[in-house]
N, C-alpha and C positions, 0 to 999 in steps of 0.2 A: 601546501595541501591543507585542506578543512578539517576543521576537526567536526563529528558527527556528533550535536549535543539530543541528550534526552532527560525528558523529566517524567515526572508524576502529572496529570492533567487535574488541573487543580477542582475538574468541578464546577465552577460558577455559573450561572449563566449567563449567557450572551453569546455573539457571532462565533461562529466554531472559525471563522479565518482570522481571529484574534490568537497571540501565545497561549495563552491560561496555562501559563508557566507557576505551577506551585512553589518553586524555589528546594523542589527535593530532587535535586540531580538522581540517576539512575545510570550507573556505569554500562556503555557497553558489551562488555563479559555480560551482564546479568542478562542480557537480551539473548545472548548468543547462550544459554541457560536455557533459554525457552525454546531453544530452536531457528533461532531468527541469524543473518549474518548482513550487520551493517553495517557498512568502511566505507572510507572516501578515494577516490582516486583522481590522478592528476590530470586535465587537461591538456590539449581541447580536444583530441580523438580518442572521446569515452569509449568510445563503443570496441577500437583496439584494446585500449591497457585493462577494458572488463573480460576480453575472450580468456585466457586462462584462469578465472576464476569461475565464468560460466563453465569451463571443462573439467575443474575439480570437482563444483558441485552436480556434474550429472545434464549440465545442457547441452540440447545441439541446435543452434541456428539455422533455423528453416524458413522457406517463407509461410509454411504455417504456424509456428511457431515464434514468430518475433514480429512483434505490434510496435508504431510509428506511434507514439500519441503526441497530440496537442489539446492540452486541457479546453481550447478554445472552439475547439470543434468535437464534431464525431471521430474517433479512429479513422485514417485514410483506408486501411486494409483490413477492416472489420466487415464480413458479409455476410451479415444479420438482418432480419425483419427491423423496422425502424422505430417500429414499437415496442422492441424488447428490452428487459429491466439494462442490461446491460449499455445499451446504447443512448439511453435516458438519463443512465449514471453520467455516463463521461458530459451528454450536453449537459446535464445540469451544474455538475460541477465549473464549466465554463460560462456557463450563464451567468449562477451568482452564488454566495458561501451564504451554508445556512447556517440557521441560530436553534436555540433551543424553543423556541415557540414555534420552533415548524418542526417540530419532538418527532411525530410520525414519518412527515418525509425522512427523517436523520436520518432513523431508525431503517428503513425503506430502502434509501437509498445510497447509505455509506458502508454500514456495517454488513461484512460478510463473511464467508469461509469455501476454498479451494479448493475441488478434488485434485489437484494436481499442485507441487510444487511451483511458485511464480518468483521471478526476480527482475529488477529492475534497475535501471541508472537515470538521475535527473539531466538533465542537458542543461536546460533555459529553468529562472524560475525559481519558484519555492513550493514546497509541500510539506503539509504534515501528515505526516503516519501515526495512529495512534493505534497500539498493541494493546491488546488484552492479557493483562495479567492474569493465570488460571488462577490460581492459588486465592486471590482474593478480589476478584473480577474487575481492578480496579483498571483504568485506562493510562498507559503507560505512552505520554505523547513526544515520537522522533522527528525531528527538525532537519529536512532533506532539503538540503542547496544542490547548484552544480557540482557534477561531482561525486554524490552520494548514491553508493551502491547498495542493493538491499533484496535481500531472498527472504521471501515468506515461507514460509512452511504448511503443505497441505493442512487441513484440518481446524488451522490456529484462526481464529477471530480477529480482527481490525476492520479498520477503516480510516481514509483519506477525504481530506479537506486540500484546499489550495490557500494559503499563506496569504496577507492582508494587503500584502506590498508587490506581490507578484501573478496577482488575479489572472491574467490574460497573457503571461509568457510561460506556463512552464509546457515543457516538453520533455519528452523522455523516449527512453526505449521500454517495452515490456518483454520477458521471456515466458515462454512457457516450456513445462516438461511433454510433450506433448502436444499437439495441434489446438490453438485455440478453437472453443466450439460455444453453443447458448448453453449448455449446459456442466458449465467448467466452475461456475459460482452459485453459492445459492446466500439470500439473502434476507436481510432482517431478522426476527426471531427465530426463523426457518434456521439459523448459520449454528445454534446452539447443538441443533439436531442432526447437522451434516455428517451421513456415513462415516467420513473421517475424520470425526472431532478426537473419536474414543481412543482410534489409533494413535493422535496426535497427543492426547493427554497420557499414553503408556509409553510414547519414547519421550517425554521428558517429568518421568517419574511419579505422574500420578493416577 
């Protein structure tokens, strides 16, 4: 089994599908601090060894409720206008990883916040997840192989990149608490504002 590494995102510029691994490890526990719960589990039938932990934490597997992705396309069971932010996000991230000179799209197009609880397992692939630190806004970047399971928490801030070496394979499952819909994400500067930030900032104490 993997072990689930996380750091400090060190900042620099250049391609967000690079590490920018700062060298300041961030324990697990401290994630699971913010609300977040991220573990690896053993292959190859993720999607079995994840259903007891989806039922601890409150999911039920429906087919509205549980999204097919391939970074490389559109969602298979996404049934959305084709122009909406959300389906933009997914092609573009299979298109190509951006950098900080496309600041605006980043901004646009990675960073968001969930009226609903979301969790996920990697199949194929690599991703990064990068968590927003509340306390001092800094980005806290998680290193998801196959294997790595991971529940976001309504309300909280992040966003996802696709890894440098595994552009065009990752796949996964997505959960939701509740039926995916257009209006389950809202994004960019808009994510600070999200209904449910406040709620989010009062169960993990601030």
């Amino acid at each position: 089994m993997s072990v689930v590494q996380a750091y400090y995102h060190d900042n620099i510029p250049g391609a967000q599908s690079l590490p920018h691994d700062s060298r300041q490890a961030v324990p697990i526990e401290n994630l699971s601090k913010l609300g977040y719960t991220i573990l690896s589990v053993n292959g190859p039938d993720y999607e079995e060894q994840i259903g007891p932990i989806l039922q601890k934490l409150g999911y039920e597997r429906t087919d509205e409720s549980v999204l097919k992705v391939n970074l490389g396309e559109v969602p298979e069971n996404l049934d959305l206008d084709p122009q909406h932010s959300l389906t933009q996000f997914f092609t573009r991230l299979g298109q190509q990883s951006l950098s900080d000179s496309d600041s605006d799209n980043l901004e646009a197009l990675t960073v968001t916040a969930a009226s609903r609880d979301v969790a996920g397992i990697v199949q194929t692939g690599g991703l990064y997840l990068d968590i927003q630190e509340p306390q001092t806004t800094s980005w806290i970047r998680v290193v998801l192989v196959p294997g790595a399971f991971f529940h976001l928490p309504a309300g909280a801030i992040r966003r996802v990149f696709l890894d440098n070496v595994n552009q065009m394979n990752a796949t996964g499952l997505l959960f939701c608490k509740g039926p995916w819909s257009i209006d389950l994400v809202t994004w960019g500067k808009d994510a600070e504002n999200h209904p449910k930030r406040s709620e989010y900032l009062r169960s993990i104490g601030l």
